[in-house]
C-alpha positions as CSV (number, residue, x, y, z in Angstrom):
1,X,-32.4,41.7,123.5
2,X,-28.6,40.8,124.1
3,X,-28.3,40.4,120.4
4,X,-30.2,43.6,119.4
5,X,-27.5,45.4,121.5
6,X,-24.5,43.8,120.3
7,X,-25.8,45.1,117.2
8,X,-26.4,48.7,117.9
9,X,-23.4,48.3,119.8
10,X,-21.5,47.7,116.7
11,X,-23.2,50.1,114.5
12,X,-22.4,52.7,117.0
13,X,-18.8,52.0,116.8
14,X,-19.0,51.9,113.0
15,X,-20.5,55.1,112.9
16,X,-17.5,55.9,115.1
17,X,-14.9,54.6,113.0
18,X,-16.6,56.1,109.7
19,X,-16.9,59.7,110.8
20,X,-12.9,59.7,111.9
21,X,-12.0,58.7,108.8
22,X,-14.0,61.8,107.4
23,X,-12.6,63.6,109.8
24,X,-9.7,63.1,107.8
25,X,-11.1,63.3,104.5
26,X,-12.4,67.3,104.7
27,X,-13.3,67.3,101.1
28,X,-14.9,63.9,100.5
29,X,-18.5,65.1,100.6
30,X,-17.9,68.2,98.6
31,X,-16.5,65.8,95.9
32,X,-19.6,63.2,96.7
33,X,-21.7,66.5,96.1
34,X,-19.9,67.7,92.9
35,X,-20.6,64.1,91.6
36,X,-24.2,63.3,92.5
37,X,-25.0,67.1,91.1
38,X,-23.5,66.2,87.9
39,X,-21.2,69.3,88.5
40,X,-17.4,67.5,88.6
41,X,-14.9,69.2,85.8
42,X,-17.5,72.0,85.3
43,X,-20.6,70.1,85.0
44,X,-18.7,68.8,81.5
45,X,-19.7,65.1,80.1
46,X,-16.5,65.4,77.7
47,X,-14.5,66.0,81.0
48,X,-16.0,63.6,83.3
49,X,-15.2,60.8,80.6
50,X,-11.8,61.7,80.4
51,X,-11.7,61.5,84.2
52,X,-13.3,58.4,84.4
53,X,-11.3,56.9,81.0
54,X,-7.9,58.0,82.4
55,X,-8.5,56.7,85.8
56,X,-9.5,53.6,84.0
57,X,-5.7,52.4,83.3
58,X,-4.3,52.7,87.2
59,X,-1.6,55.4,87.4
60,X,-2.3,58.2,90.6
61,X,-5.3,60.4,90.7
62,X,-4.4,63.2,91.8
63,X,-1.0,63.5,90.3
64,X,-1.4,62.3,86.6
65,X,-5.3,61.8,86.1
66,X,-6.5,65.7,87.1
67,X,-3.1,67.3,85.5
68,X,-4.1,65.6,82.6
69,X,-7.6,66.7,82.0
70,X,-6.8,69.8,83.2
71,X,-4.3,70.3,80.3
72,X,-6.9,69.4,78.1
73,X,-9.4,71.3,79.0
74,X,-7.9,74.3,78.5
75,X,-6.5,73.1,74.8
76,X,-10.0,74.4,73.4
77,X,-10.3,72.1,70.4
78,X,-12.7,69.3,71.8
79,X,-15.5,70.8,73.4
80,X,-18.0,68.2,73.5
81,X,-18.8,64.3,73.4
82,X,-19.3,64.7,69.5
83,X,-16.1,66.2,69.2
84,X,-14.0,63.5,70.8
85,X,-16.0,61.2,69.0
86,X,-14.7,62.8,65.8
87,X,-11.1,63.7,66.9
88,X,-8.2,62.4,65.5
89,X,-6.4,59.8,67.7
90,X,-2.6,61.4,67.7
91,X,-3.7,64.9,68.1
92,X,-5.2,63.6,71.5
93,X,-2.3,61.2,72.5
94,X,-0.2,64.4,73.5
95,X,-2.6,64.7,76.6
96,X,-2.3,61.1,77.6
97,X,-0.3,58.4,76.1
98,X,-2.4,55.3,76.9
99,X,-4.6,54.5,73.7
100,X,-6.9,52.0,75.8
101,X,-8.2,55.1,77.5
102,X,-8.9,56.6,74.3
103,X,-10.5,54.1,73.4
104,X,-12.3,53.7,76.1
105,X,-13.5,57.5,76.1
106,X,-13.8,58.1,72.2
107,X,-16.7,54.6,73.0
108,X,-18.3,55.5,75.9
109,X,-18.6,59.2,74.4
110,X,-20.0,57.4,70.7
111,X,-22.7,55.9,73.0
112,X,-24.5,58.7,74.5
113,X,-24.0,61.1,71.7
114,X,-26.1,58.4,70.5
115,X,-28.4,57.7,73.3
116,X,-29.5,62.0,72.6
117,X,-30.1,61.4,69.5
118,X,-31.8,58.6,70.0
119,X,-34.1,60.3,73.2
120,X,-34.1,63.7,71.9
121,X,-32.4,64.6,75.0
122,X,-31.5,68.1,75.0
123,X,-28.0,68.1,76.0
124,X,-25.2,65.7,76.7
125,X,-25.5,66.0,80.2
126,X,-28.6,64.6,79.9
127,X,-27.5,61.9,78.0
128,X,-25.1,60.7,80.8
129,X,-27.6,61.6,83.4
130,X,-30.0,59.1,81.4
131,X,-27.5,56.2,80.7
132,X,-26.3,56.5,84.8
133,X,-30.0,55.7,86.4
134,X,-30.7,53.1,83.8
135,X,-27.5,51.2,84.0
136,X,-26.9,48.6,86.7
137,X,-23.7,46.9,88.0
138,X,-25.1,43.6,88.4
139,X,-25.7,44.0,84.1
140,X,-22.3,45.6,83.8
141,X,-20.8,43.5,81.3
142,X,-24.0,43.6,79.3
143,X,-24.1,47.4,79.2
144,X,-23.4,49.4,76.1
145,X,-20.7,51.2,77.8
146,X,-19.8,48.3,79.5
147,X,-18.9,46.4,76.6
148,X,-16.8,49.1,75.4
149,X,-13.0,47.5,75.3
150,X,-11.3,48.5,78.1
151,X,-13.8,49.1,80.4
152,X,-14.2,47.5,83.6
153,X,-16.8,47.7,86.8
154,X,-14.8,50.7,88.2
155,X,-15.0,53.0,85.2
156,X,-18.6,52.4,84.7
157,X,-19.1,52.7,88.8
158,X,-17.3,55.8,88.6
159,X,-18.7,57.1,85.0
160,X,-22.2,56.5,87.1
161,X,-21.2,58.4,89.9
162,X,-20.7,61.3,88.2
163,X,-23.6,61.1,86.2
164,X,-25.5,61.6,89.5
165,X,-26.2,58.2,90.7
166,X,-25.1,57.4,94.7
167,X,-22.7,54.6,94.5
168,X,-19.5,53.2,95.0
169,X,-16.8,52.3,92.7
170,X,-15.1,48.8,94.3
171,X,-11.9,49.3,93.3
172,X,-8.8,48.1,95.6
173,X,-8.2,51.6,98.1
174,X,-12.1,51.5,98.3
175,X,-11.8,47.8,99.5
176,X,-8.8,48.4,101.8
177,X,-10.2,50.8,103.5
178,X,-13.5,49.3,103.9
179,X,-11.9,46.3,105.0
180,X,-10.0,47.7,107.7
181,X,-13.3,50.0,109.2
182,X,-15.4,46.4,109.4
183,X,-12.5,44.9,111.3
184,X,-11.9,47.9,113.8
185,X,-15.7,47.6,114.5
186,X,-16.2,44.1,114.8
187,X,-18.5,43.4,111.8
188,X,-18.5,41.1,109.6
189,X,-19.6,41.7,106.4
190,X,-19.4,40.1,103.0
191,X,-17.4,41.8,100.4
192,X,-16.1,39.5,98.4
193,X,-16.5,40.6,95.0
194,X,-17.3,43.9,93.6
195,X,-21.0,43.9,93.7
196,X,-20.5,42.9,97.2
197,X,-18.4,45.4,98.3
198,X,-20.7,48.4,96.0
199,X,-23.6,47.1,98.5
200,X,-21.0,46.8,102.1
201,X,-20.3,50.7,101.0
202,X,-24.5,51.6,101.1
203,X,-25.3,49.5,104.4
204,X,-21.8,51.4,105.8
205,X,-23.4,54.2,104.8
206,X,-26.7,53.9,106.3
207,X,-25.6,52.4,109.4
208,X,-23.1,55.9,110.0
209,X,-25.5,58.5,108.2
210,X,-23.1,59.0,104.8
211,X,-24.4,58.2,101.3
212,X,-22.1,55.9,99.2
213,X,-20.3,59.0,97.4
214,X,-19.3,60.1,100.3
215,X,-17.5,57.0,101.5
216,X,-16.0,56.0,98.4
217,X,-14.2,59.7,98.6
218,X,-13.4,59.4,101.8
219,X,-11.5,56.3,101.0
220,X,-9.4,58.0,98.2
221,X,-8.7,61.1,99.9
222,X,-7.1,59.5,103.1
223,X,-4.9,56.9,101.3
């Protein structure tokens, strides 16, 4: 009985910890939302690869990543996943210099253009839709995205997101701050390892009523 307290006792705090942090976060679950409804950038596949292949190299967010695909989305020449596929390589670099993330969008983007073809799926979206809930992180590295050059467990985590799916991507502010609510509750917790820390982010979740989306905002919007 002692022990089953201890344990609410901690989940309590937790729960605690978790919703000041999103007290801090205001738009974290409007993000988690925009993701999981497949509407980030418009509800635009072409877009949400960009995201996801610009964020793949490192640089800020907020301040490089979304001027970026901002400025391309309103040059009006690449409209869809096909498009990129077919677009010439320099014409693109004057959005964003780093030719690994065009590499990693232009693959990723040949993929599900064929994945519709291949499932007669009616629009891209679907196609991402389709390759997000079949795709698994503990088969990352096996994946057809996956494989693409360049791409790592946090591009596909977050390429998976916002194809719909509730998860995490276990990159280092995700870890950091995940780190630091287990030790101001008293948990302890494995997250060693980015599968580990995907599943630490769902059992956080359920333990302080937030989905995985949610947190994983959260954790980029207050560092």
């Amino acid at each position: 009985m002692a022990h089953a307290n201890t344990d609410n006792q901690r989940q309590e705090k937790l729960k605690e910890i978790i919703d000041h942090y999103m007290s801090n976060a205001p738009g974290a679950r409007v993000e988690a939302d925009l993701c999981l409804s497949m509407n980030r950038w418009g509800g635009s596949p072409l877009l949400m690869i960009l995201d996801a292949s610009f964020t793949s190299v490192g640089l800020g967010y907020f301040h490089s990543v979304v001027p970026a695909v901002q400025r391309f989305r309103t040059w009006g020449r690449c409209s869809s996943l096909r498009d990129l596929q077919d677009a010439d390589l320099d014409s693109l670099r004057i959005f964003w210099k780093n030719q690994r993330s065009w590499e990693v969008a232009r693959g990723a983007a040949s993929y599900l253009v064929r994945l519709q073809e291949d499932r007669s799926l009616a629009e891209e979206r679907d196609a991402l839709a389709c390759w997000a809930h079949e795709s698994r992180p503990d088969r990352w590295r096996e994946d057809p995205i996956g494989m693409v050059k360049g791409v790592g467990i946090s591009t596909f985590q977050y390429l998976r997101m916002m194809g719909g799916v509730d998860t995490a991507m276990p990159d280092k502010i995700v870890r950091r701050v995940v780190e630091r609510a287990l030790r101001e509750a008293g948990w302890e917790m494995n997250i060693d390892g980015d599968l580990a820390l995907i599943d630490a982010v769902r059992h956080i979740g359920k333990a302080s009523g937030y989905r995985s989306a949610d947190i994983c905002w959260m954790c980029w919007l207050i560092q």
